[in-house]
C-alpha positions, 0 to 999 in steps of 0.5 A, a space after each residue: 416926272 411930276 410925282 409930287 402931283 400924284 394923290 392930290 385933289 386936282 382943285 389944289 394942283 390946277 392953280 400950281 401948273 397954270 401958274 407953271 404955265 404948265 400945258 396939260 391934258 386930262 383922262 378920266 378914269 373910274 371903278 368898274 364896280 360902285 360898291 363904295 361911293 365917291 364924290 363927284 365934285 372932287 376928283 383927285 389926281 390917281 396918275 401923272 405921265 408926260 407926253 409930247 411935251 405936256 402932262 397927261 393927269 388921270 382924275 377919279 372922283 375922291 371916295 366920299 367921306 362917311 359921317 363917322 370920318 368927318 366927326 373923327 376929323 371934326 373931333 381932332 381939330 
């Protein structure tokens, strides 16, 4: 299984599999409930399962990142 893939942004694991020559399919999922917001434009990868011979990877859009975080993290860098 492919578990190394498991909670990473699918914009950094997409080149790695092609490049793999990896064949995979994708499902989406998403929060019955919308209390915290997400970015749309990042999804992440929240599963991974092989399936008649190819990787089925489950995407979610990433939580989106408060003001407060991104200046913690500006401030450590």
């Amino acid at each position: 299984m492919r578990d190394h893939l498991l909670a990473r942004p699918w914009i950094d694991i997409r080149p790695q599999i092609e490049t793999d020559g990896v064949t995979y399919e994708l499902r989406e999922t998403r929060s019955s409930r919308d209390f915290f917001a997400v970015d749309e434009t990042s999804p992440y990868v929240v599963c991974v399962q092989e399936c008649d011979g190819r990787c089925v990877f489950t995407l979610t859009p990433a939580p989106a990142r408060s003001t407060s975080v991104a200046a913690c993290e500006e401030a450590l860098r």
